[in-house]
matplotlib code that plots the C-alpha trace (Angstrom):
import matplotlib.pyplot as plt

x = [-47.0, -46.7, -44.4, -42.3, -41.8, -41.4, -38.7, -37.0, -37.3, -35.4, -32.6, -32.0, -31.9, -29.4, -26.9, -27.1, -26.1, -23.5, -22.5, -21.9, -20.0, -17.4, -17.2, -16.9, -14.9, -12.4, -11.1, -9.2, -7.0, -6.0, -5.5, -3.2, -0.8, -1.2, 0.0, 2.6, 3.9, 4.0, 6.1, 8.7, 9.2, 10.2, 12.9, 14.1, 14.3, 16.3, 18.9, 22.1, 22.7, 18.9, 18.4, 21.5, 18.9, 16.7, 13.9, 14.5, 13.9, 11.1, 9.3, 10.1, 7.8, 5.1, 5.1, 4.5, 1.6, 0.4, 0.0, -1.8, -4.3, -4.5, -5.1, -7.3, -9.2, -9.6, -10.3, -13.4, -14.6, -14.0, -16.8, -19.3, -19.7, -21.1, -22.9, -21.0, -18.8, -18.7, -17.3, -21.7, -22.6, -19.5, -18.8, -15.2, -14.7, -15.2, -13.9, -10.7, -10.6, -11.1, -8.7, -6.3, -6.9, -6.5, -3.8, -2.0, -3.0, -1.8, 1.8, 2.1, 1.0, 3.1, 5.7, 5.9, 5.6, 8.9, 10.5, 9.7, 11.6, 13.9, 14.5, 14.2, 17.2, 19.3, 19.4, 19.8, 22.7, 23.1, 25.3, 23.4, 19.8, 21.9, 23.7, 20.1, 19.2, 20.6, 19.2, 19.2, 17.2, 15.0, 14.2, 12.7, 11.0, 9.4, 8.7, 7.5, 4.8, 3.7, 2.5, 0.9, -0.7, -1.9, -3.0, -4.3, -6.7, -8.1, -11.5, -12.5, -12.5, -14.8, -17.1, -17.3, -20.1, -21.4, -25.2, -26.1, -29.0, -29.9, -25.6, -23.5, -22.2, -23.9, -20.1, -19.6, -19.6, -22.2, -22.8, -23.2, -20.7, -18.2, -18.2, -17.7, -14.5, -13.3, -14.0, -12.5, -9.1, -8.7, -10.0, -7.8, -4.5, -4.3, -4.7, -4.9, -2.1, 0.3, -0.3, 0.1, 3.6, 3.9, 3.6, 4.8, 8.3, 8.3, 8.3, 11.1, 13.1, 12.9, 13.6, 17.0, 17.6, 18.1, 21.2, 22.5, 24.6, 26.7, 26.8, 28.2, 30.8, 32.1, 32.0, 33.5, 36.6, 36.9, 36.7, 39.0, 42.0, 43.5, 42.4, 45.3, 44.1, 42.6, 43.9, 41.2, 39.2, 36.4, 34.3, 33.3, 30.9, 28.9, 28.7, 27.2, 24.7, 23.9, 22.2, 20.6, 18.9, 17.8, 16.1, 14.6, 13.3, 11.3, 10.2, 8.6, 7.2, 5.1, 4.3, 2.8, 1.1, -0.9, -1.2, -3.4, -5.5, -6.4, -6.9, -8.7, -12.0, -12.4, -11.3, -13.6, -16.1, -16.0, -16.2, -19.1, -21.2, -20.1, -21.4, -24.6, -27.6, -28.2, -30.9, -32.4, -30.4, -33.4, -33.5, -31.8, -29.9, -28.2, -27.5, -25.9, -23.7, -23.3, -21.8, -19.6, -18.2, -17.4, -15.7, -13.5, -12.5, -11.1, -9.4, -7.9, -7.0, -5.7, -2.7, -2.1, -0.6, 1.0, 4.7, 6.3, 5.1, 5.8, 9.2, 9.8, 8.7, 10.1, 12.8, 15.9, 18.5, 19.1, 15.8, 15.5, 19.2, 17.8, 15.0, 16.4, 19.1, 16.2, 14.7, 18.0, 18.7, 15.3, 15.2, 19.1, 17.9, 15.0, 17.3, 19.5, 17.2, 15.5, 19.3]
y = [-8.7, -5.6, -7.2, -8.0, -5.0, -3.9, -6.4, -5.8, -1.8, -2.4, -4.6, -2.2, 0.7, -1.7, -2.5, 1.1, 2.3, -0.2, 1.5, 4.5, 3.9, 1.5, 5.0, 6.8, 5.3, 2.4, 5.4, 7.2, 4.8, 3.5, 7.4, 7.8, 4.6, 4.8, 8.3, 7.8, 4.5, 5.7, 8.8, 7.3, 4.6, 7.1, 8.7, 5.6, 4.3, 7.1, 6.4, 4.4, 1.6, 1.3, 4.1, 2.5, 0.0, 0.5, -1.8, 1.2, 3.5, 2.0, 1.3, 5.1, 6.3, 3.5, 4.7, 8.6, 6.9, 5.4, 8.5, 10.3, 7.7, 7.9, 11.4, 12.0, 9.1, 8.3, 11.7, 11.6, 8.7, 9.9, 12.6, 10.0, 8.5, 12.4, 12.7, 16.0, 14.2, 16.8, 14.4, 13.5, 16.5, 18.9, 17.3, 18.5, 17.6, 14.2, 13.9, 15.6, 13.1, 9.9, 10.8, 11.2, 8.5, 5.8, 7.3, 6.9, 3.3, 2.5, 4.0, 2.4, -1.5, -1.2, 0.1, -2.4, -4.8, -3.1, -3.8, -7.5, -7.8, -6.1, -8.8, -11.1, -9.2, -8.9, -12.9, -13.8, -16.2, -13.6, -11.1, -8.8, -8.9, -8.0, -4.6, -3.8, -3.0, 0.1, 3.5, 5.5, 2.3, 2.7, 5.9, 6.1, 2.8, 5.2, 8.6, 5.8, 4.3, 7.9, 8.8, 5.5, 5.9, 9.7, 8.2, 4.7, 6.8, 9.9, 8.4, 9.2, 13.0, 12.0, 9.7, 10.5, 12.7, 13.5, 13.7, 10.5, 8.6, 4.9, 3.8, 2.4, 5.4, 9.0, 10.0, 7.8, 6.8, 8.6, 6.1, 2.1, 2.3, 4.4, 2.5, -0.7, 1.3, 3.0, 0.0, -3.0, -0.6, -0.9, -4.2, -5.2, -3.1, -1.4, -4.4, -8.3, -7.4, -6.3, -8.4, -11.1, -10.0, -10.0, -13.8, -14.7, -13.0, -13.6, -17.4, -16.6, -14.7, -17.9, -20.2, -17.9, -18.1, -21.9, -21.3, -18.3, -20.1, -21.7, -18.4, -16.2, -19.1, -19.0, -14.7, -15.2, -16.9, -15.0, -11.8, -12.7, -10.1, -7.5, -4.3, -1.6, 0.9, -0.1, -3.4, -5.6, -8.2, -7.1, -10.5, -9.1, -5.8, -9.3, -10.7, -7.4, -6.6, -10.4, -9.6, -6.7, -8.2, -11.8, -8.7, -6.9, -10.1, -11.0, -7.5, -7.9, -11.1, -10.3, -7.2, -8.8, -11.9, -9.2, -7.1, -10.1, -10.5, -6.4, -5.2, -8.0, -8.5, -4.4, -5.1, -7.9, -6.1, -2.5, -4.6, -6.5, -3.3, -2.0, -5.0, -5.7, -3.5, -0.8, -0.3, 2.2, 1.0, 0.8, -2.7, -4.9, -6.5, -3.1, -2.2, -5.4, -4.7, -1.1, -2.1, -5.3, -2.2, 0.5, -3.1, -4.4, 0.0, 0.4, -2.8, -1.5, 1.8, -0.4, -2.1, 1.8, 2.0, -0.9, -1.1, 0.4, -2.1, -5.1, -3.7, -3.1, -6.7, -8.4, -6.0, -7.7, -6.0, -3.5, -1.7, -1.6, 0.0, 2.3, 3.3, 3.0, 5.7, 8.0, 8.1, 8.5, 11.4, 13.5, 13.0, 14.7, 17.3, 17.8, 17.9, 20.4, 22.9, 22.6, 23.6]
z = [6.6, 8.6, 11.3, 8.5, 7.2, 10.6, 11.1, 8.0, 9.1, 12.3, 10.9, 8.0, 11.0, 12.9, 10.1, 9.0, 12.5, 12.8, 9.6, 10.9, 14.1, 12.2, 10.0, 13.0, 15.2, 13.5, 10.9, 14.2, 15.3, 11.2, 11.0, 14.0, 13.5, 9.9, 9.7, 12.1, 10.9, 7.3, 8.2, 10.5, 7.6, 5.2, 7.4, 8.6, 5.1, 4.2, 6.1, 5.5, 4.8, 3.8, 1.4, -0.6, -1.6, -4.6, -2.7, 0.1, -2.6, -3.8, 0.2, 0.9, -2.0, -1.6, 1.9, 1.2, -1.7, 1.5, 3.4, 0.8, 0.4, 4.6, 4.5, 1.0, 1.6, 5.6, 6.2, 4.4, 5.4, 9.1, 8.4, 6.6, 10.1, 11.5, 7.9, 7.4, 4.3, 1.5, -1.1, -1.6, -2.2, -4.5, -7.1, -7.7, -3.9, -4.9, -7.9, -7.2, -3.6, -5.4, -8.0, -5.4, -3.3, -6.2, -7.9, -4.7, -4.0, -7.7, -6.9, -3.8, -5.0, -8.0, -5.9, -3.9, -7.0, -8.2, -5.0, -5.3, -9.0, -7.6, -5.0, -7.6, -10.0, -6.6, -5.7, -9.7, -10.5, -14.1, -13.2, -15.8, -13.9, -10.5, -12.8, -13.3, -9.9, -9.3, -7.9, -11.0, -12.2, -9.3, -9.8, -13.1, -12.1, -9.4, -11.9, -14.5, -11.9, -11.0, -14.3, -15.1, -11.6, -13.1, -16.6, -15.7, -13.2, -14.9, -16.0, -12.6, -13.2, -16.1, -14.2, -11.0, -9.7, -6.7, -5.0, -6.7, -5.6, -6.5, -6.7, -3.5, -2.4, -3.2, -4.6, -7.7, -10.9, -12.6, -15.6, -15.2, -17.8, -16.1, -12.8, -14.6, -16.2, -13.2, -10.7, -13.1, -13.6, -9.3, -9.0, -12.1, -12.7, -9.4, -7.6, -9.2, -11.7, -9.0, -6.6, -9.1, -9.9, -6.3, -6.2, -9.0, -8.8, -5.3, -5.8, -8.4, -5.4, -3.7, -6.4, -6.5, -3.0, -3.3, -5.1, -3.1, -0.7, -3.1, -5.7, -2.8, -1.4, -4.8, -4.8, -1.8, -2.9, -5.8, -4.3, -1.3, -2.3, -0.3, -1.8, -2.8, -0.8, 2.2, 2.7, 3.8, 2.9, 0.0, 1.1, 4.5, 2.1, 0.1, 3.8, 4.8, 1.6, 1.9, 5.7, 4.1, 1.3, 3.6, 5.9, 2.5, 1.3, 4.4, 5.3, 1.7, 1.8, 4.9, 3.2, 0.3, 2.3, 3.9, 1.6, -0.6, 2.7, 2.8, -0.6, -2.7, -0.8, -1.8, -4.9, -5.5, -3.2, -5.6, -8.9, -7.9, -6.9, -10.4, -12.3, -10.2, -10.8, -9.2, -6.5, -3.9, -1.2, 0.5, 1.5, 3.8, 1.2, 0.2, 3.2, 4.2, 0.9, 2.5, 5.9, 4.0, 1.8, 4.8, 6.8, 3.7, 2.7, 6.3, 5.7, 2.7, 4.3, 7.2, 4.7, 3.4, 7.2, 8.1, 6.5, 9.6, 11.7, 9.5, 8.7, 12.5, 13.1, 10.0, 9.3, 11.2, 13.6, 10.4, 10.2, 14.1, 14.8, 12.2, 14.2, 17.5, 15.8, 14.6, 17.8, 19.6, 17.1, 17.5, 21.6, 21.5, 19.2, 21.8, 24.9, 23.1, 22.4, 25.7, 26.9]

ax = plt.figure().add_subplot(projection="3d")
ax.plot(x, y, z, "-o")
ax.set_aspect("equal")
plt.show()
């Protein structure tokens, strides 16, 4: 019996060491390229022709949603690993960084489930859907997200607490009943429900896309007049927004592939621990639930920071020359002040 406690001992010592390195050491480097990578996606978004787009519009703003999660929420979690996190132990400290964080996380999903309608309105053989998506559309899309965002997660100022003992995570809901609350509106409305629309419109997008070569031929021919003014052929702009929204369209389908990969095991993972009861976190069961936890939130923060790169990969010629032009930009701004 005794060198089965002992064995128990050590393996609960193990996993909660391995704990605390992944908390240490694996929050750094989503910091750094998620930090990055979300702010040289908004600049490049906001340049032309990709901030004509309301998709742009609406992957700018997910991406500034992402880097508040990165910095309200990593940060944190960066200091759990040297135990010197302060969200435990004040309880507006923790109620005011969870707030944050999943307010943010909610604006950037539905965001991004925005964008993909959006797609969905853009390839539409109705003429109406495609006068839908517009920018002054997009933007009260966006402003309309933000306070459902605020709303849909203010029963975390309520519930959350910090310095709790006996609960997953010693910042946390500080009822069973809240944490079923607060934990089944992420796992549910900031994540299943968007991502769902994700899909679903998303296998409408390509339903539309079936018909798109035949939709713009006859556009084409339609539109083939010499305008007034400047005398050229109005076919060569659909050609043009065509290439755009082919790029938009894959740079979101990657986007939401991994998206569904990243987010639900902590969805699933958070609404579980609410349900369950709760324990000492004492044994070697707990703390294997401890480390799965820390592993499937830095996955989570890991999708907050990955847009740039999947839009630098999956982006097309478009996104890159914008990029390639930023950085041309800032390095002649940095050569003529060095002059």
């Amino acid at each position: 019996m005794s060198s089965s406690n002992t064995t128990d001992a050590d393996a609960i010592a193990s996993w909660n060491n391995a704990s605390n390195l992944i908390n240490r050491y694996l929050p750094i480097f989503i910091y750094i390229f998620g930090i990055t990578g979300n702010v040289l996606n908004v600049l490049i978004l906001i340049q032309r022709p990709l901030r004509l787009s309301p998709s742009s519009a609406f992957f700018s703003v997910s991406s500034i949603a992402g880097l508040i999660a990165i910095i309200s929420g990593l940060t944190t979690r960066m200091l759990a690993g040297y135990t010197a996190d302060l969200t435990l132990t004040i309880s507006w400290i923790c109620k005011a960084r969870n707030y944050v964080l999943y307010t943010a996380r909610t604006v950037a999903l539905w965001l991004i489930a925005l964008a993909t309608i959006d797609r969905w309105l853009v390839s539409s053989v109705i003429v109406h859907r495609r006068h839908i998506s517009t920018l002054k559309n997009a933007g009260r899309g966006i402003i309309l997200i933000i306070i459902f965002s605020c709303l849909i997660n203010s029963p975390i100022i309520y519930c959350y607490e910090a310095g709790l003992t006996g609960t997953l995570r010693g910042c946390y809901g500080s009822t069973y009943a809240g944490r079923v609350i607060t934990d089944v509106i992420y796992a549910v409305i900031t994540t299943v429900v968007p991502l769902s629309m994700m899909i679903c419109f998303g296998l409408l997008t390509i339903r539309n896309i079936r018909y798109r070569p035949s939709r713009i031929q006859n556009i084409a021919m339609i539109t083939l007049t010499y305008d007034n003014k400047h005398r050229r052929p109005s076919v060569y702009h659909i050609q043009k927004n065509t290439k755009l929204d082919k790029h938009l369209l894959k740079m979101l389908a990657v986007q939401v592939t991994l998206l569904v990969l990243l987010t639900c095991p902590h969805a699933i993972q958070k609404a579980y621990t609410s349900i369950s009861s709760s324990s000492s976190s004492q044994t070697l069961q707990d703390v294997i639930a401890t480390f799965i936890f820390n592993l499937v939130t830095l996955f989570n923060f890991t999708a907050s920071g990955l847009p740039f790169y999947i839009y630098t990969l999956a982006g097309g010629s478009i996104y890159r020359n914008a990029l390639l032009h930023l950085l041309k930009t800032a390095v002649l701004k940095i050569l003529c002040r060095k002059r």
